[in-house]
N, C-alpha and C positions, 0 to 999 in steps of 0.2 A: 573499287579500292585497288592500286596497282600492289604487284608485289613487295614495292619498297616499304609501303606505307602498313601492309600487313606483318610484315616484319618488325616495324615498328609498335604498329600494337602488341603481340606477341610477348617483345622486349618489354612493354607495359603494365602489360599483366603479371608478368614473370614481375618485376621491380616496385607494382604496390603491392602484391603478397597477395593477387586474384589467381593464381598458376602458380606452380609451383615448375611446369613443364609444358613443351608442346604436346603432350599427350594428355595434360590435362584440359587445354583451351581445345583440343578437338573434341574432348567429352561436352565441355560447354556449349559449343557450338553444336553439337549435335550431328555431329562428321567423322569418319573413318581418320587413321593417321593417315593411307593413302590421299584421303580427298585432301587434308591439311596441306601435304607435300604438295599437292597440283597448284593449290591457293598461293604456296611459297613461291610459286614461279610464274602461275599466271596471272595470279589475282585472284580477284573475288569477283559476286554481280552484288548489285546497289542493297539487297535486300540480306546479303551477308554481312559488308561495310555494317548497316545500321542495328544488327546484331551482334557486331561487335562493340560501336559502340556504346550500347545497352550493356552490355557484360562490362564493358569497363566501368560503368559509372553505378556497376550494380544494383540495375534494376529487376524487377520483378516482371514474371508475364502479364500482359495483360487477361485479368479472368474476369 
């Protein structure tokens, strides 16, 4: 996921009422705000991407 595109999710989370902040989509994700920051500039790896989109489409863990 480039940085553009995590930003945009972010922006998506925040706009359906899944975040209310980027401190809350780092809780979801399960990442520091530090690691967040790095994500905003460098991206993510493929295994982030598809954790985020699971959180957007609010899904559950697989158990």
């Amino acid at each position: 996921m480039t940085p553009t595109a995590f930003l945009e999710w972010l922006a998506a989370m925040r706009a359906a009422g899944l975040a209310r902040s980027d401190k809350d989509c780092a809780e979801l994700l399960g990442v520091t705000p530090t690691g967040l920051l790095r994500m905003k500039k460098k991206g993510t790896t493929r295994q982030t991407a598809l954790a985020c989109r699971a959180l957007y489409h609010n899904m559950e863990p697989w158990c």
